[in-house]
Each structure stands twice: as C-alpha cells, then as structure tokens.
C-alpha positions in Angstrom: 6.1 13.0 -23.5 6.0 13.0 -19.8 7.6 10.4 -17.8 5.8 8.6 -15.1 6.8 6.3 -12.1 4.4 3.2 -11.6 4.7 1.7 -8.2 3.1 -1.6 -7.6 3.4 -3.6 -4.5 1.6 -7.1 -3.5 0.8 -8.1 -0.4 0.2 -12.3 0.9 -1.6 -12.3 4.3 -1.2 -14.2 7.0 -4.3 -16.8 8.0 -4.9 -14.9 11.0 -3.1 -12.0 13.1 -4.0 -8.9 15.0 -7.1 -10.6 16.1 -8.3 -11.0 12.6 -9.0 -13.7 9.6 -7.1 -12.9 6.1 -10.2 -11.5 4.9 -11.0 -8.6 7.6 -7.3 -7.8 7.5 -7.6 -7.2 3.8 -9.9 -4.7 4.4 -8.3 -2.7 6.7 -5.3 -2.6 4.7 -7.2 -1.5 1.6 -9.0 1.0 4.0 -5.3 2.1 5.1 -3.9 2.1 1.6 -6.8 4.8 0.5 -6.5 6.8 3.4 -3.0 7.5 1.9 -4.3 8.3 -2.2 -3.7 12.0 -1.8 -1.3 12.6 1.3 1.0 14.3 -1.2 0.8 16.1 -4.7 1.9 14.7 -7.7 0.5 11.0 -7.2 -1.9 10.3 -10.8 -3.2 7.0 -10.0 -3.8 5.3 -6.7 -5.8 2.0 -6.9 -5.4 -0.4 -3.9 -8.0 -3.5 -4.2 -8.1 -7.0 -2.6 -8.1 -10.4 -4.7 -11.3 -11.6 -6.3 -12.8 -14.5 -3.9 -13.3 -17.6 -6.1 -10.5 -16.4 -8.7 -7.5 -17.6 -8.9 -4.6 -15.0 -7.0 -1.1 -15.8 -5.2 -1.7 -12.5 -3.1 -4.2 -11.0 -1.2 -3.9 -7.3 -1.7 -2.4 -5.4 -4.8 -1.4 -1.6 -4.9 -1.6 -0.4 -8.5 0.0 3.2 -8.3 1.4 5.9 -10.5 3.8 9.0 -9.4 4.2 12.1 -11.5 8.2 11.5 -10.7 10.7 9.7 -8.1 10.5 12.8 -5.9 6.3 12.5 -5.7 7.0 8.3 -4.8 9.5 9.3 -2.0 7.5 12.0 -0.5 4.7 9.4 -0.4 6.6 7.0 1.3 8.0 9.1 3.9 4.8 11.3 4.2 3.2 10.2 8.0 0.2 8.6 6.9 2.4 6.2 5.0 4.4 5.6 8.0 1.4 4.9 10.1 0.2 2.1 9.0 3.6 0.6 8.2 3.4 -1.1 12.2 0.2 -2.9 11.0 1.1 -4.0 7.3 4.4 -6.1 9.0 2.2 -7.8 11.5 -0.1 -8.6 9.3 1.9 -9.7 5.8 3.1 -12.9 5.3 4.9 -11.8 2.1 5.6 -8.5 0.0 6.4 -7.8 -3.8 7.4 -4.5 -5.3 7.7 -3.5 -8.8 8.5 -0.5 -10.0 9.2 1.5 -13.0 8.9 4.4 -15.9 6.7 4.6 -18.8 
C-alpha cells in the first residue's frame, strides 16, 4: 500500500483589499493556486475551488491536495511559483487553516 500526504488548507477573505471585493480576490487566488498544480513531480491531486455562493461555508477558498510523500509537499512549498504568490495570499486572507496528513 502506498502512503500518501494530503495537504488541505482554507482560506477566509477579507471584504475588500488589493483593490478588490472577496469575490474577485477568490478568483485570483484559485487562478494562482492552479498555476502551481504541477510545478513539481510527485503531486496526485491538486484541486483548489472557491465556496458555493448561496451555500452555507465559513471560508472562501479551499485547497484539497495530495503529495506522493513529505519530500513532493516541501518541494511544492518552496518551488518559486509557490513563493510567488505567497505576497498576495497575506494581503488578501483574513484567516488560514491547514490540515494535513497520511492515508
């Protein structure tokens, strides 16, 4: 059986910043998130989507992801792309939730 990490990460935005409502910053961070789905080998699953309007959600923007190890999730997370659009996800979150783990 192999082992997988899952990496999952929500994001609350703030009503308006960078020039922008909640709703267009949503989807420039989903656009962000996919421009990183296959900046390094190794990732099975990348999956970034914004909350269903008219649906009840405490968060804005969740990342459902899955690593083939803890080596593929670090390269990810240090891989340039990743870091580039770090400067924009900070100004634009009001709140962040990570959770990973194995399966």
């Amino acid at each position: 059986m192999t082992v997988t990490l899952k990496h999952i990460v929500i994001w609350k935005l703030k009503e308006y910043a960078e020039g922008a409502d909640k709703a267009t910053n949503a989807v420039k961070l989903k656009a962000l998130l996919d421009s990183c789905a296959t900046v390094v080998p190794g990732i099975i699953k990348f999956e970034a989507v914004i909350a269903q309007t008219g649906l009840e959600a405490s968060y804005d923007v969740l990342l459902n992801a899955e690593f083939a190890s803890l080596a593929v999730l670090e390269a990810y997370q240090n891989h340039p792309t990743h870091i580039a659009i770090k400067p924009f996800v900070g100004a634009v979150r009001e709140a962040r939730q990570c959770f990973d783990y194995q399966s």
